[in-house]
C-alpha distance (Angstrom), angle and dihedral (degrees) to the residues before:
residue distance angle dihedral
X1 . . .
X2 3.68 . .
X3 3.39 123.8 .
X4 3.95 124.4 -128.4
X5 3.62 94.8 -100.8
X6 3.68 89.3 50.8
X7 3.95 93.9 48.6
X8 3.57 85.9 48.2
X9 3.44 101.7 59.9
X10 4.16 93.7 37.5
X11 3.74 106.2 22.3
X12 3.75 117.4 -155.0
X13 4.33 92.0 -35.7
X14 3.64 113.9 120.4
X15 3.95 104.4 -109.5
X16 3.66 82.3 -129.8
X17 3.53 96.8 73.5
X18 3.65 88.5 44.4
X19 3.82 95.3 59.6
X20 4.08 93.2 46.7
X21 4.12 83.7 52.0
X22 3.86 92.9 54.3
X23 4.02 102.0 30.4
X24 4.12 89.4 51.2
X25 3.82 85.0 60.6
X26 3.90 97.9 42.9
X27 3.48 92.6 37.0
X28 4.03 84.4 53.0
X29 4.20 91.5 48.3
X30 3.81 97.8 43.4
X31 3.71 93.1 44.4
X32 4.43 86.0 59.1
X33 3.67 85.8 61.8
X34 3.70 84.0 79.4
X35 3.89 119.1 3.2
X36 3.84 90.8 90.9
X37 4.34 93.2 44.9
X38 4.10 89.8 91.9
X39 3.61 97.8 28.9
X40 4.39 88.8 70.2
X41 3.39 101.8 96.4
X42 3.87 97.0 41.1
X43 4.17 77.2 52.8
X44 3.69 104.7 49.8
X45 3.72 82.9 47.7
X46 3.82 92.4 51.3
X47 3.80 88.7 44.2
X48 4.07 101.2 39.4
X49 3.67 85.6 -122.7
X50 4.17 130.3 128.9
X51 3.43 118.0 -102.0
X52 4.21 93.6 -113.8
X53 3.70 80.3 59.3
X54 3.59 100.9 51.6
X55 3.79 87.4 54.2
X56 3.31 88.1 79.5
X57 3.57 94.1 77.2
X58 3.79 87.9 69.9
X59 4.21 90.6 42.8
X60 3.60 101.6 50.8
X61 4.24 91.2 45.5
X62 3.98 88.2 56.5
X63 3.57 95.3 38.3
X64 3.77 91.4 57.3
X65 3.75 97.0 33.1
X66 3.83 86.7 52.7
X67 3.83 98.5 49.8
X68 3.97 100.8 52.9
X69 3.68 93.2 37.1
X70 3.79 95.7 83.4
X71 4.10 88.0 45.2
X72 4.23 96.5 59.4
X73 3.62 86.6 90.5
X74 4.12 96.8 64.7
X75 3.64 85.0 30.1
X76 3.79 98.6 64.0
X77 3.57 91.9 33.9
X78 4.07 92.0 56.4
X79 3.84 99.6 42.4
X80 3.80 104.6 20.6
X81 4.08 122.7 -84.5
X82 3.74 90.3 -121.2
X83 4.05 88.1 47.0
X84 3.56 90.5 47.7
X85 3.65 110.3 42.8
X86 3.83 91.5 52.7
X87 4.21 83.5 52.0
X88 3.69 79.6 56.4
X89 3.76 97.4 54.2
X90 3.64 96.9 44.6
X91 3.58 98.1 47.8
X92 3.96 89.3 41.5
X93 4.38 89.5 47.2
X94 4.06 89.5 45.5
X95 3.34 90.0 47.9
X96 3.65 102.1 47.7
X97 3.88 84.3 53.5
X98 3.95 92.0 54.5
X99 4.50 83.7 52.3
X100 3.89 86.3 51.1
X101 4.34 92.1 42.0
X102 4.15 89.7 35.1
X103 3.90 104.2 123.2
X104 4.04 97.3 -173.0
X105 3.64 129.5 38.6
X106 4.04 85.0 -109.6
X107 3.24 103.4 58.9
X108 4.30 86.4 42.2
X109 3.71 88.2 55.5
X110 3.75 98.9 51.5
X111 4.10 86.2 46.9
X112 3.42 83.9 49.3
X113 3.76 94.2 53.4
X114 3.59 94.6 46.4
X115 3.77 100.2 55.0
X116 3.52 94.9 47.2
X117 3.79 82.7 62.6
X118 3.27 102.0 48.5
X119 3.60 91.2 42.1
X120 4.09 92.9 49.0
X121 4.04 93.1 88.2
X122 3.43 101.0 43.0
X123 3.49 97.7 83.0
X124 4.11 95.2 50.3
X125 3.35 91.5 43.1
X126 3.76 103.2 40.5
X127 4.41 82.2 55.3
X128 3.58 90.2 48.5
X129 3.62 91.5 56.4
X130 3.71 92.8 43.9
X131 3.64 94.8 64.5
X132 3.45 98.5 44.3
X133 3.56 95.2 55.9
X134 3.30 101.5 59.4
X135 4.13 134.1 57.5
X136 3.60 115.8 -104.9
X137 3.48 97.8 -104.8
X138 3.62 96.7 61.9
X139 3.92 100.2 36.5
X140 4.01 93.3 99.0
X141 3.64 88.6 57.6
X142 3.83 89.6 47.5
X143 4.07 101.1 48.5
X144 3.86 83.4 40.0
X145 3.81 91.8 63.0
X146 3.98 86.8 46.8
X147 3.36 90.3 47.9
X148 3.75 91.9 53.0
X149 3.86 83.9 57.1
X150 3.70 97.9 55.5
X151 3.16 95.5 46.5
X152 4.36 101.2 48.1
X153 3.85 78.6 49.7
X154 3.31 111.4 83.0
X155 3.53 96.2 27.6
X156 3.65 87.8 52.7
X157 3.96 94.0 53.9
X158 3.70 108.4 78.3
X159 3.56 88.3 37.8
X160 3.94 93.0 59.0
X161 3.78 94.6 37.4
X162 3.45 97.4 44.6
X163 4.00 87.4 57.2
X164 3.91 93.9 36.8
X165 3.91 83.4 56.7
X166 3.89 96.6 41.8
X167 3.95 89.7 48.8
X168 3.54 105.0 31.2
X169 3.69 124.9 3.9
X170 4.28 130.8 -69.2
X171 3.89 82.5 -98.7
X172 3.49 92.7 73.2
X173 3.88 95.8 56.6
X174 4.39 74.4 73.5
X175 3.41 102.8 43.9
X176 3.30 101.9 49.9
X177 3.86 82.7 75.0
X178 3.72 89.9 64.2
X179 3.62 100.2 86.3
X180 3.51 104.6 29.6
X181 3.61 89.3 61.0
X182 3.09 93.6 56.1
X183 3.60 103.0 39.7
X184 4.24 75.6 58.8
X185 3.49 93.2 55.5
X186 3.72 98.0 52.4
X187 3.75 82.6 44.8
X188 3.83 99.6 50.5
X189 3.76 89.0 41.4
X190 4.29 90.1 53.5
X191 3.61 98.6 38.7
X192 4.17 114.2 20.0
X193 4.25 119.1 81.4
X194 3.62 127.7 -177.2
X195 4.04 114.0 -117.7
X196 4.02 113.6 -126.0
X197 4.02 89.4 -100.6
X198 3.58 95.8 63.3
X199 4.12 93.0 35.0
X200 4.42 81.5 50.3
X201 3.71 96.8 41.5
X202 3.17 122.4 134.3
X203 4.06 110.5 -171.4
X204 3.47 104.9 178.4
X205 4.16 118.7 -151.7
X206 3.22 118.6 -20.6
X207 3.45 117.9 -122.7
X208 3.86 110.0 -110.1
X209 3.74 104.1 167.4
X210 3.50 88.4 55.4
X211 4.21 92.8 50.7
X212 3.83 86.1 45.9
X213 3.54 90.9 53.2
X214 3.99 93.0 45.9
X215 3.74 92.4 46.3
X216 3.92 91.3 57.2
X217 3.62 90.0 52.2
X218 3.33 109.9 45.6
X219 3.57 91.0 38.4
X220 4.18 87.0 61.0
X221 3.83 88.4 44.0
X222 3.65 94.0 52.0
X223 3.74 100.8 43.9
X224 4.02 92.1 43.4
X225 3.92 88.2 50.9
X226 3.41 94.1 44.8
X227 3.67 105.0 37.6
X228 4.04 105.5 27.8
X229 3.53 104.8 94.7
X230 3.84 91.2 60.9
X231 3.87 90.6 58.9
X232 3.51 100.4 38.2
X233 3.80 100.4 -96.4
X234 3.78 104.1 -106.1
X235 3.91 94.0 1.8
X236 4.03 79.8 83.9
X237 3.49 119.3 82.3
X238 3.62 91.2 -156.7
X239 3.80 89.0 62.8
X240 3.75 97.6 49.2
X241 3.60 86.4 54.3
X242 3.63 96.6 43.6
X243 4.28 81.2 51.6
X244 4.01 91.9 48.7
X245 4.05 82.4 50.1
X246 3.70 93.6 50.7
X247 3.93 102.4 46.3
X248 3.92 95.0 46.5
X249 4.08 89.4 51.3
X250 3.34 94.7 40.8
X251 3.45 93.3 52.3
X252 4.18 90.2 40.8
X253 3.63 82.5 57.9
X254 4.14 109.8 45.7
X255 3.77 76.5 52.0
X256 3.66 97.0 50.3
X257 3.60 83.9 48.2
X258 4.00 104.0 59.6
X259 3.57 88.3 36.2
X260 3.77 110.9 54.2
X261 3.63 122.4 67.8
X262 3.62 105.5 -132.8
X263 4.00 96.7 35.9
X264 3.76 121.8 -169.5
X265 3.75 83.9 -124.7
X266 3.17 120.9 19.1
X267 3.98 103.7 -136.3
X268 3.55 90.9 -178.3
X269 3.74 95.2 93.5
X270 3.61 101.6 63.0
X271 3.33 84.4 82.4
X272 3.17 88.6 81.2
X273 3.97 105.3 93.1
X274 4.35 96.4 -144.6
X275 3.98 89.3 46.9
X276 3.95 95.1 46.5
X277 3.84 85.1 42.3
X278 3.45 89.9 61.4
X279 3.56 102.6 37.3
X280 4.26 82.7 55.4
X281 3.85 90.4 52.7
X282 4.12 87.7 42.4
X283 3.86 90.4 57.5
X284 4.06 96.6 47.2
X285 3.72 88.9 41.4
X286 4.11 85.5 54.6
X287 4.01 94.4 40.1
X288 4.43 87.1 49.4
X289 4.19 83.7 49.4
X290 3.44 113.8 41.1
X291 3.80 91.5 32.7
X292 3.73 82.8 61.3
X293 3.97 87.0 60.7
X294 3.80 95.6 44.4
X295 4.13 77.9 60.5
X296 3.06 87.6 53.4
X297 3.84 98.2 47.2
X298 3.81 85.7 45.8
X299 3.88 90.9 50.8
X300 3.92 93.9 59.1
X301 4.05 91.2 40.7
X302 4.22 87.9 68.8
């Protein structure tokens, strides 16, 4: 049976049908981390651009789904998580339908941009639900069958876009996002409540110096990892001062961070040795997957 903190938090809704409403929308964001990777060429082509250039499409999706993932938390808290996740679906389905519709690389770029951040939060959110849907006992089995979906994913992508773009066209590997989101929305509407925390929250300001200074940096990270073996790395003056850029605002902001009282992210609990354990097998488990994909990428360059 339940217990009243469970109830609270799910009412009388099967959990079940809580964790298909949640996992169809991060299954959905994690699998656009790669869908479009072998569809590039078939894209520049579409677009008349190069093929470096059409490797922005996978950039400016990371970049943005990278920089409003660590702000979900204030988010949810300030307009409700329920509220906000289904903002997040809607502006991550539209969007997906503007990549499909896009009819020059700019206008695919800024699509691009836009659904990685509306699709940033969902995976956050979509865990924090998870776990409070179910009772403790039978939360492993619940974040293992999320896990499961994370981690098909990515693999799945190229796999899926490469035959979307084979059968169809490379604007199918986006509009195949159209009605699963909203098939999650309806779902997440049905079945997903906010607890009284979140409904009672009060969040305060959220910390904007701190997201400017985490947008700057991750932004240089990204575009350095991503585009630094076309210019030579550190041969590229560009790229040492994109690293320059990166070190002093990371540094601004892990500072920031242990210093302010209401962080953007509170850094405080990696101290924690089973949390910073995990987030260390998290970031190899991401560097294994998504290097896969820039394989991939690579593979359809030559």
């Amino acid at each position: 049976m339940p217990t009243a903190e469970h109830r609270s938090a799910t009412g009388t809704t099967n959990p079940w049908l809580v964790a298909l409403a949640v996992m169809l929308a991060t299954f959905m964001e994690v699998l656009d981390t790669s869908i479009a990777a072998v569809a590039l060429p078939y894209i520049a082509g579409s677009l008349s651009a190069t093929n470096d250039e059409a490797t922005w499409v996978l950039t400016s999706y990371l970049v943005a789904n990278a920089i409003v993932l660590p702000a979900s938390s204030w988010f949810s808290l300030r307009f409700g998580r329920k509220r906000f996740l289904i903002a997040c679906i809607v502006i991550f389905t539209v969007s997906s339908f503007a990549c499909g519709a896009a009819t020059s690389l700019a206008l695919l770029l800024i699509a691009r941009a836009v659904q990685g951040a509306g699709g940033g939060a969902l995976q956050p959110l979509s865990q924090a639900i998870l776990l409070e849907s179910f009772p403790p006992h039978k939360r492993g089995s619940a974040m293992a069958v999320f896990a499961l979906g994370v981690v098909v994913a990515p693999v799945l992508g190229p796999t899926l876009g490469g035959w979307l773009t084979d059968a169809y066209s490379w604007r199918w590997a986006f509009y195949i996002n159209v009605p699963v989101g909203i098939f999650a929305i309806l779902m997440i509407s049905r079945y997903v409540e906010d607890p009284s925390y979140v409904k009672e929250a009060r969040p305060g300001k959220l910390d904007a110096i701190g997201l400017g200074l985490l947008a700057v940096w991750l932004g240089c990270l990204q575009i350095i990892l991503d585009k630094g073996q076309e210019d030579d790395w550190f041969g590229a003056s560009w790229i040492r001062w994109a690293s320059v850029v990166l070190v002093v605002c990371l540094i601004a902001f892990l500072i920031r961070q242990f210093r302010h009282k209401q962080p953007l992210v509170d850094l405080r609990v990696s101290r924690h040795r089973n949390f910073a354990l995990g987030c260390g097998l998290i970031a190899t488990f991401g560097a294994a997957i998504y290097g896969l994909v820039h394989c991939c990428r690579c593979s359809t360059r030559s």
